[in-house]
N, C-alpha and C positions, 0 to 999 in steps of 0.2 A: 339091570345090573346095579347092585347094591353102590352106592357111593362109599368113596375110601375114608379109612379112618381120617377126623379131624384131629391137629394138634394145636399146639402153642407149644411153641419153640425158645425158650429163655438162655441165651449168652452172650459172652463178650469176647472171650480172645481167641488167637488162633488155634487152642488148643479144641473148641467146641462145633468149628467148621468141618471137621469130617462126619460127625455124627448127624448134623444138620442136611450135609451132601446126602449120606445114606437113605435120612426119613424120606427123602424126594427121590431118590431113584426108587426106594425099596417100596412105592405108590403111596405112602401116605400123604395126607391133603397137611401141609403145613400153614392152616390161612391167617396166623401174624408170628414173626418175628420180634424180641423187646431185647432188645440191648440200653447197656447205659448208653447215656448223652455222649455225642461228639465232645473233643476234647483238643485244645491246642498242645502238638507236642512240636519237639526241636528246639532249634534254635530261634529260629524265625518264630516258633510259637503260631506256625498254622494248624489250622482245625484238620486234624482226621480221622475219618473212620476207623469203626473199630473194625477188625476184623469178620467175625459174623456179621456185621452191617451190610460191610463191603461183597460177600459174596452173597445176603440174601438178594440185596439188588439186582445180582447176576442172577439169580434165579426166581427174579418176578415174584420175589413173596415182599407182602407187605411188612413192614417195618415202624414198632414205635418205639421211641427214647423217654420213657417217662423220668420226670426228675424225681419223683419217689412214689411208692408203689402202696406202702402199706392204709394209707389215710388218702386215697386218687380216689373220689369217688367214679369219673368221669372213665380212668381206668380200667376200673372195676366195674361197669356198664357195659364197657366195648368188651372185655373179655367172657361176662355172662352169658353177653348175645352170640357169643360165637358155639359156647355149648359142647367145649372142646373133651375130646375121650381120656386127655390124660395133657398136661401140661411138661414139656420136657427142660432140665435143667442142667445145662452145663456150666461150671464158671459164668455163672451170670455177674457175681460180686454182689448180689443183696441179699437177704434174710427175709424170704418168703412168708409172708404174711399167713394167718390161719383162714382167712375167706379165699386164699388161693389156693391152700394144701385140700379142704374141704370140697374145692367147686368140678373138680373132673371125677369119672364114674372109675379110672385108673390111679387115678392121685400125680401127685408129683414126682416124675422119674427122675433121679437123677444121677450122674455120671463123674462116678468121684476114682481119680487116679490114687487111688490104693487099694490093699486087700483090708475092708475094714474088720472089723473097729483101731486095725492098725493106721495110724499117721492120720487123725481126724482134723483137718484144720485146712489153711489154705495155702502151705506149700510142700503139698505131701510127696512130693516127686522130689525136691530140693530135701528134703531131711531123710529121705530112703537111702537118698546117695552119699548125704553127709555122713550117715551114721554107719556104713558102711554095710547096706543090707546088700544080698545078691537075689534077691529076689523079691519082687512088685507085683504091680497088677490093675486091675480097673475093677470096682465095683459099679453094679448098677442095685439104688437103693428106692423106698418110698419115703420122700423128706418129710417128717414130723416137726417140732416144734424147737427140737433142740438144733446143735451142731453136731450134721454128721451120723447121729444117732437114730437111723431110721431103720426098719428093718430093712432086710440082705434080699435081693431078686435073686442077681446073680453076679458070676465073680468071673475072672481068667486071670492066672499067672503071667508074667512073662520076665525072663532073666536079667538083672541087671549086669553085664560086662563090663570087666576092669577100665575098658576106655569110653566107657558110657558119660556124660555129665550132662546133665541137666535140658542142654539145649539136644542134644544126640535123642533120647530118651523119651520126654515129649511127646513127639511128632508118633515114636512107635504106640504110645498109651493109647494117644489120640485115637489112632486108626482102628486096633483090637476094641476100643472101648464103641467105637462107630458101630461098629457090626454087632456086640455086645447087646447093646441100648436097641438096636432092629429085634435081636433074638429075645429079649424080655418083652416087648411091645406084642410081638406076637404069640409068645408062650402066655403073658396076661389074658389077652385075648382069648386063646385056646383052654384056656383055666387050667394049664399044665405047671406051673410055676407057683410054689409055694413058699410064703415069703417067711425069712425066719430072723428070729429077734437078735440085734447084736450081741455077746456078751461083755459087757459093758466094764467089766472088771479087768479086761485085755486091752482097753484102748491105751492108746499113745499119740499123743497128738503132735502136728505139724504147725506151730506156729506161722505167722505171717514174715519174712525175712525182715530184718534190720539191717541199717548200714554196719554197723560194731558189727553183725554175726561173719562178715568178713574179715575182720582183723586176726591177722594169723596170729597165735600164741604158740612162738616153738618152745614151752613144754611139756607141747602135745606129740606123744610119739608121729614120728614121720608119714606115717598110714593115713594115720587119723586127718594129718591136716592134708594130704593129698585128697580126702573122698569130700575131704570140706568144700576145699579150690573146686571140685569137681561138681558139684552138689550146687553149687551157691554161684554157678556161671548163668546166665550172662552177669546177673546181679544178686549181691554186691561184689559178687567175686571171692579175690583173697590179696587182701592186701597186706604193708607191710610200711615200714620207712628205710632209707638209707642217705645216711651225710643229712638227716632233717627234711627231707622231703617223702613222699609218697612214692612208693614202689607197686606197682601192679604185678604181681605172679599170678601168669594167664595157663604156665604148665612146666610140670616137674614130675621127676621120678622119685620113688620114695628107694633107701639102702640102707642095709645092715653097716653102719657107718659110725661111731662112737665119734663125735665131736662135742664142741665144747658149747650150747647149748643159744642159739641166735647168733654164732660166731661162724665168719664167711672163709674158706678155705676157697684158693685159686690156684688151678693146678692147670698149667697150659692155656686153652681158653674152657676151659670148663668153672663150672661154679660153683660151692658146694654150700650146705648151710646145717648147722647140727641142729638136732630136736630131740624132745625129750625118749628118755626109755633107752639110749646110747643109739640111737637112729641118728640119718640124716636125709635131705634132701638134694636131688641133683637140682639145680634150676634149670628149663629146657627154655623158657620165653617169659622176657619182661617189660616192664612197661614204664620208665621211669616219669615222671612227674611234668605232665606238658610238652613227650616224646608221644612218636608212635610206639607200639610193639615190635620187639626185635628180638631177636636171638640171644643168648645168653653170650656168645662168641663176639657178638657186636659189642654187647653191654661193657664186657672185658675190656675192649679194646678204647671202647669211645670214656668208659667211665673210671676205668682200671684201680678197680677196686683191689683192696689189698688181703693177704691172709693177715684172719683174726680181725677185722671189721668187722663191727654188729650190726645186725639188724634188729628195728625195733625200737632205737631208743633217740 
C-alpha cells in the first residue's frame, strides 16, 4: 500500500484549523506543523497558543515555531529532509521565502479568503463587509513571489448576508475553504486542475486594519458606516466619542432619516444619530467608555443624552 501524501502544514489562527482538521481526516500525512512563536496575551500577559498550535497537539502532529524563516538555515534542513508534496498555507502571517515556494513537487498551496485577484491583502474578509459586497468566497492559489498574486487553483462563492460581520462569516470561509484546499490537493494530484494566471488589472486590495479605520465618520451615508461596524468587529470596531469620551457602537440599523449630520435625536428610549446623504442611524448597543455593553434603552436612561448632542467632537 502506497504511503499517503506528505505535507507541511503552515498557520496561525483559528481561521486555518479546519483546513488542517480536513488534511488529517481526508489521509494525508501531515508530518510538521510551523506556526508563529507563543505569545503573551491578556491582561496577565500569559503565554498562549496559537490556535493551529493548540489543535496540532490534539492531533499528534509535530509542531515548530521558528522565529524567522527566510535566513533559518537549521529550518531549512529539517524541511528539505521531510521531502514534502506540497507545502500548505493558511494565515500563517509570514512572506514565504523563494527556497520554500521552490522545494515541494506541488508548490505552495494556499488558502486565501477572497475571490481573487479581489481583496489581495490581509484583511479580506473585514473589507468585503466593509465595502459592502454581497458576495465572497475562498481561493485556493500557488504563492509566488508577490502578495497574493499567484495563480488561481480553484475558487467557491459564498453569500454574504445583511447580518453577517466579520466574526459571523469567518468561521463559514474557514470551513468551504477546508474542503476546497482537500479538492485542489487532489485534482493537483490527478493532474485535472489547471491553474490559471490572476488578472492583475482587477485586483483590489485588503489592507491590514488600523485603529482610525474604526472611527465612524458620519458623513458617510448611514449604509456605508453600518457594513464598516460590521466589517471591522471584533477589531477595531466602530467607534465614536460622546461628552469627550469614547463611545463603542457594537450595533445599529441603518434609515431613510434626514438628520442633521453627528447630531443625536432621543425619542422615548430609542437613539438616533444622522449621517451623511440625509440618512441616519438607529443605535441598537453601546459601550460607553469603562462600561460594559448595554442596550441603547440603558444608555438613555443611565446617560440621558439629550436631542441635538453630537457625537464625534
Amino acid at each position: 500500500m502506497p504511503a499517503p501524501p506528505n505535507l507541511v502544514f503552515c498557520g496561525t489562527p483559528a481561521f486555518a484549523v479546519p483546513t488542517l482538521e480536513k488534511l488529517v481526516d481526508a489521509g494525508f500525512l501531515v508530518s510538521l506543523v510551523v506556526t508563529q512563536p507563543d505569545k503573551p496575551r491578556g491582561r496577565g500577559m500569559e503565554v498562549a497558543l496559537s490556535p493551529v498550535k493548540h489543535r496540532a497537539l490534539e492531533l499528534a502532529v509535530p509542531v515548530t515555531q521558528p522565529e524567522k524563516i527566510r535566513n533559518n538555515d537549521e529550518f531549512r534542513t529539517r524541511l528539505s529532509a521531510l521531502k514534502p508534496l506540497a507545502i500548505i498555507v493558511v494565515g500563517y502571517g509570514r512572506l514565504i521565502p523563494q527556497w520554500m515556494i521552490d522545494l515541494p513537487p506541488l508548490g505552495n498551496l494556499n488558502l486565501h479568503a477572497s475571490l481573487l485577484p479581489k481583496y489581495r491583502g490581509a484583511a479580506p474578509v473585514q473589507w468585503a463587509i466593509a465595502n459592502g459586497e454581497t458576495q465572497t468566497g475562498v481561493t485556493t492559489m500557488r504563492i509566488d513571489a508577490g502578495l497574493d498574486t499567484g495563480d488561481i487553483l480553484l475558487q467557491k462563492e459564498i453569500s454574504i448576508v445583511p447580518s453577517d460581520t466579520a466574526e459571523t462569516l469567518v468561521p463559514r470561509l474557514a470551513a468551504v475553504g477546508a474542503d476546497l484546499m482537500v479538492e485542489t490537493l487532489r485534482g493537483l494530484q490527478a493532474r485535472t486542475i489547471h491553474p490559471r494566471p490572476q488578472d492583475h488589472a482587477k485586483a483590489t486590495m485588503a489592507p491590514i486594519l488600523k485603529k482610525e479605520d474604526g472611527q465612524i465618520d458620519f458623513h458617510r451615508p448611514a449604509g456605508e458606516i453600518l457594513n464598516r461596524l460590521r466589517g471591522f468587529q471584533p477589531w477595531p470596531g466602530a467607534f465614536t466619542t460622546f461628552r469627550g469620551k469614547n463611545l463603542h457602537v457594537w450595533n445599529a440599523a441603518s434609515l431613510q432619516r434626514a438628520l442633521p449630520m453627528g447630531q443625536l435625536l432621543v425619542e422615548a428610549d430609542r437613539l438616533f444619530v444622522g449621517c451623511g446623504a440625509g440618512t441616519g442611524l438607529e443605535l441598537l448597543e453601546v459601550q460607553p467608555e469603562g462600561k460594559k455593553r448595554m442596550p441603547a434603552r440603558d444608555f438613555v436612561h443611565g446617560y440621558r443624552p439629550r436631542t441635538g448632542e453630537r457625537l464625534g467632537t
